[in-house]
C-alpha positions, 0 to 999 in steps of 0.5 A, a space after each residue: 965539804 957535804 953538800 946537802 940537796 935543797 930542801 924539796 917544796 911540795 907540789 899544789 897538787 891536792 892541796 885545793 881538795 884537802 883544803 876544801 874538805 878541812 875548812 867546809 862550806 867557809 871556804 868561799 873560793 880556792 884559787 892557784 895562780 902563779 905557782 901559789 893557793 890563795 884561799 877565800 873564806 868567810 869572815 865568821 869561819 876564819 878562826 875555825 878555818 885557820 885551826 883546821 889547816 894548822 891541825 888537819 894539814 900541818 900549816 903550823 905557822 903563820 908568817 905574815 899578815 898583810 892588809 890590801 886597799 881595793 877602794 872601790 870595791 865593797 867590802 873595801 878591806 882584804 886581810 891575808 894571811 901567809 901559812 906554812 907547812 915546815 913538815 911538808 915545806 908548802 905555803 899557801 895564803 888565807 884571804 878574808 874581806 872586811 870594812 873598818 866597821 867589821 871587825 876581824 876575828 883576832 887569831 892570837 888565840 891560835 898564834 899569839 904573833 898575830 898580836 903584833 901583826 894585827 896591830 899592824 894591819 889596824 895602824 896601816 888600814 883601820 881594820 879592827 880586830 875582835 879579840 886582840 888584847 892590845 890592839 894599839 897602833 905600832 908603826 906610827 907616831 903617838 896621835 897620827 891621824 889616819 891610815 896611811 896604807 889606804 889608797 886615799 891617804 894623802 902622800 903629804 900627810 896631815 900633820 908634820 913634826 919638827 923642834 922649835 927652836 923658839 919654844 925648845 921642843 917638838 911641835 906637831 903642825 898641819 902641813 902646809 904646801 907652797 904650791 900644788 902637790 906635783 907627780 912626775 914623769 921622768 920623760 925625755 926632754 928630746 922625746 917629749 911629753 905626750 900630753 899638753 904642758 901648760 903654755 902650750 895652748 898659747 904657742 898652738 894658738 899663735 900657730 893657728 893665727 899665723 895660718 
C-alpha cells in the first residue's frame, strides 16, 4: 500500500505583506495569532478586498461566514469570512465591523454560497446584507422574533411551539415560566458553595445571637 505524504500547509510567512499590498489602504489592521492571519477591513472595501485575495493571492474559496456579538462595543457586529488557498494550502479570515442598521456588502457576486451563509448571519444576529437577492431567514421557524445568537437573547426565547389537542393544531404561544430562570454551578455539595445560599443570612444571624 502507497502512502502519500500529508499535504504540506503553507507557512504565514509573507502572507500580512502580500495581503497588505493587494487590498491597500482598506485594510484596517493585520493580525497573526495562534498560528492564523486575521485580516480587518472597511466595510466599504470588502467586495474589492475579497476579489483581490481571491485573484492576486489565489484564495479561491470561501468556507464559512460567521457573525460575532461584541455588545458592548460600537459597532456591536463583526462578520468573518474563512478563505482558502487550495493552490497554496493556506486559510486565512476577513473581519468587517457593523450594526444592524449598516448593511454589509453581499459577496454572492463573487462567491454565489455566500447567499445561504449570509442569510445565515442575517437570522442569528440581524445584520443585513446589501445586495443578497434573497435575504430571508433560514435556521429559524416562520415568524420568530429576534436573533437568538445575540449575547442578550433571552435563553428561554419569547414564544414556544406546541399542538393542541383541543383545537388539533400547532400554536405558537409567549413562553411562560413557573418560577425564575436558574443557572447552575455543578459545585460539590462536600466542598461547598463559595457564595451565600438563600437561608444562609438566617443560620449566621442565629449564630451571631447566640454569641
Amino acid at each position: 500500500m502507497i502512502q502519500h505524504p500529508a499535504p504540506k500547509f503553507a507557512s504565514n510567512e509573507g502572507i500580512i505583506d502580500a495581503a497588505r499590498a493587494a487590498i491597500g489602504p482598506a485594510l484596517i489592521d493585520a493580525v497573526e495569532a495562534h498560528g492564523e492571519i486575521a485580516l480587518h477591513v472597511e466595510r466599504t472595501g470588502l467586495v474589492d478586498a475579497l476579489i483581490a485575495l481571491r485573484d492576486k493571492l489565489e484564495y479561491q474559496q470561501l468556507m464559512e461566514i460567521a457573525g460575532v456579538d461584541w455588545p458592548d462595543r460600537d459597532p456591536r457586529f463583526e462578520v468573518v469570512y474563512c478563505l482558502l488557498s487550495v493552490t497554496k494550502n493556506h486559510r486565512l479570515r476577513v473581519h468587517v465591523a457593523a450594526n444592524d442598521d449598516q448593511p454589509v456588502p453581499s459577496v454572492t457576486d463573487i462567491w454565489p454560497v455566500a447567499g445561504w451563509l449570509e442569510r445565515e448571519v442575517f437570522d442569528m444576529y440581524g445584520v443585513l446584507f446589501e445586495g443578497n437577492p434573497d435575504l430571508r431567514r433560514i435556521l429559524t421557524d416562520y415568524g420568530f422574533t429576534g436573533h437568538p445568537q445575540r449575547k442578550d437573547f433571552p435563553l428561554t426565547g419569547y414564544v414556544e411551539l406546541r399542538y393542541s389537542e383541543e383545537e388539533k393544531r400547532v400554536k405558537y404561544e409567549p413562553v411562560k415560566l413557573a418560577q425564575d430562570f436558574r443557572s447552575f454551578d455543578f459545585m460539590s455539595p462536600w466542598e461547598g458553595a463559595d457564595y451565600i445560599l438563600p437561608g444562609d443570612e438566617k443560620a449566621d444571624a442565629k449564630g451571631d445571637a447566640a454569641k
